[in-house]
C-alpha positions in Angstrom: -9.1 23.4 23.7 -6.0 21.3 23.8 -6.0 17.3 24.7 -4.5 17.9 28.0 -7.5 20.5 28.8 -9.8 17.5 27.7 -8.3 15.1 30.0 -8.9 17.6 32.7 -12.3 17.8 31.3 -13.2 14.4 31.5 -11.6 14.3 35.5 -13.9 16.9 36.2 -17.1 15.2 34.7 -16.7 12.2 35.5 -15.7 13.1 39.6 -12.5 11.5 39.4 -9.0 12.0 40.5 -5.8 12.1 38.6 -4.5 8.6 40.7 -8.3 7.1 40.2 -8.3 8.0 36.5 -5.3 6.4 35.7 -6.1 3.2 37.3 -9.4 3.3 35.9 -8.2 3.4 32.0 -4.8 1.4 32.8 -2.0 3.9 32.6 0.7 4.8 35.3 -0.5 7.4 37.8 2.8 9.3 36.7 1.6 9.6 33.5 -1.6 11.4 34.1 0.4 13.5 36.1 2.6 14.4 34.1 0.3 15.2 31.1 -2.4 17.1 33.5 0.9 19.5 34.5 1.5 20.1 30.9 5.1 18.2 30.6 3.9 15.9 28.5 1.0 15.2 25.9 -0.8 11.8 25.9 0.5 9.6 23.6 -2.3 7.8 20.9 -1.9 4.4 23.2 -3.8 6.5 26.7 -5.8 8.0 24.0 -7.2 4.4 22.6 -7.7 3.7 26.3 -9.9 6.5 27.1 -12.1 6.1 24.8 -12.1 2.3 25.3 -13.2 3.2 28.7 -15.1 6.0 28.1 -17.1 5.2 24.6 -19.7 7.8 25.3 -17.1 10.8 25.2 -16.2 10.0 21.1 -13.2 9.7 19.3 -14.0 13.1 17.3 -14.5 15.5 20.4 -11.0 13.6 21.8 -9.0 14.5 18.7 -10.9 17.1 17.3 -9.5 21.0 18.4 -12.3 23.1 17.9 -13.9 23.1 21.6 -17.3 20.9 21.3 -19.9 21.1 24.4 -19.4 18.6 26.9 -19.5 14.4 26.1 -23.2 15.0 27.7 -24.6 17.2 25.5 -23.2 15.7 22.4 -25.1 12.7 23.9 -28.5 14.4 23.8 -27.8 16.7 20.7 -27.5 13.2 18.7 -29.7 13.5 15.2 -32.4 10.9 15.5 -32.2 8.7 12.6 -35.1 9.1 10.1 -38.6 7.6 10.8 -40.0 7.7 6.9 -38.6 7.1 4.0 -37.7 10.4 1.8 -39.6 11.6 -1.2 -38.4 12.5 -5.1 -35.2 13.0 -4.5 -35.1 14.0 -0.9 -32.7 10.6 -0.2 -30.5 12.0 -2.9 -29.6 15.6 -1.2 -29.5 14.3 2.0 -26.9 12.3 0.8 -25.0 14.7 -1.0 -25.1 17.0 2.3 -23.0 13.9 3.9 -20.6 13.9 1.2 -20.0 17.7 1.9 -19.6 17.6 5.2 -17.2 14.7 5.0 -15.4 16.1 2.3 -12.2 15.7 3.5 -12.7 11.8 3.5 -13.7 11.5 0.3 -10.9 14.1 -1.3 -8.2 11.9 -0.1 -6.1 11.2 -3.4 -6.4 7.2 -3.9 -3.2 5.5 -4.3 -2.4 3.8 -8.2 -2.2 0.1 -8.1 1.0 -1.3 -8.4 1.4 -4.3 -10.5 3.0 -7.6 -8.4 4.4 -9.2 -11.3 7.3 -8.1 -12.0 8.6 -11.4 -13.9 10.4 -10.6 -17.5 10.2 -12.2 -20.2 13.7 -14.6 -20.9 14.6 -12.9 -24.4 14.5 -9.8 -22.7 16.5 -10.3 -19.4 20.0 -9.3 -20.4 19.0 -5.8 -22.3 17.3 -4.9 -18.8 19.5 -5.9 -16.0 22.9 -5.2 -18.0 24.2 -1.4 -19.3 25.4 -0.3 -22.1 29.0 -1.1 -22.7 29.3 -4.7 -20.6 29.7 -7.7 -22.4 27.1 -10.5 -22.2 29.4 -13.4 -22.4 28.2 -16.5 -20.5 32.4 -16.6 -19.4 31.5 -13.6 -17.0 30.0 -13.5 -13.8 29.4 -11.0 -11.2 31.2 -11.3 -8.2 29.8 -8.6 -6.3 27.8 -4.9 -5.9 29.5 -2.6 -3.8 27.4 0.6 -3.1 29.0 3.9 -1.3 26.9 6.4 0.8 27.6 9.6 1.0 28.0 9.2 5.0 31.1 7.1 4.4 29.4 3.7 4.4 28.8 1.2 2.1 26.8 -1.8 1.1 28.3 -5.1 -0.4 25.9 -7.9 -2.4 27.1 -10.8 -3.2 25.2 -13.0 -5.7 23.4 -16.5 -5.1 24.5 -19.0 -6.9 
């Protein structure tokens, strides 16, 4: 079921017209139009707003596209939240079930830190910023970095002083 079938949906359930709808989560009445005829697809901003308006519906079934039973039955077909504590271990499954199901939150790849200090060390400062080849002589100074694209442009730095 695609997002504009959802939108329909939701118009249907909820008794409302295409001009109603619109004014009721804030958009421009052309907009709904033009997504309910298929021209366009709702951009993430009318999405935010539905389901600011409509919190019972939930962001999964809205961006989700396997075709759930209505915002209703989700409702009732809630799992009630557990009344006893588990026994030996019990706790532990339950959670691992969790982790399974949400297994593609968890398998994300994390990101390396990258370290913020990026100071050098004085002693060290001319064998990294100059190449092979160039004399170190306190007499020279840059005057300026030019750097060509391949599109034809270029880039000019001039340094600070």
């Amino acid at each position: 079921m695609s997002i504009n079938d959802k939108i329909k949906q939701i118009l249907v359930s909820k008794g409302f017209s295409p001009s109603h709808f619109a004014d009721e989560i804030g958009i421009q009445r052309s907009s709904i139009s033009h997504i309910l005829s298929g021209r366009n697809r709702p951009s993430f901003d009318i999405i935010q707003k539905i389901i600011r308006r409509f919190p019972d519906l939930g962001f999964d079934w809205i961006l989700e596209d396997e075709p759930t039973p209505s915002p209703v039955f989700r409702a009732q077909q809630a799992p009630a939240m557990p009344t006893r504590r588990p026994e030996n271990g019990a706790f532990q499954n339950h959670l691992s079930d969790n982790i399974d199901r949400n297994s593609r939150f968890i398998n994300r790849p994390i990101r390396p830190e990258v370290p913020t200090d990026y100071s050098t060390s004085a002693e060290y400062a001319d064998d990294v910023l100059l190449p092979s080849g160039v004399d170190a002589s306190q007499s020279k100074r840059v005057e300026r970095i030019l750097i060509f694209y391949t599109d034809g442009t270029f880039k000019e730095y001039s340094p600070t002083t």
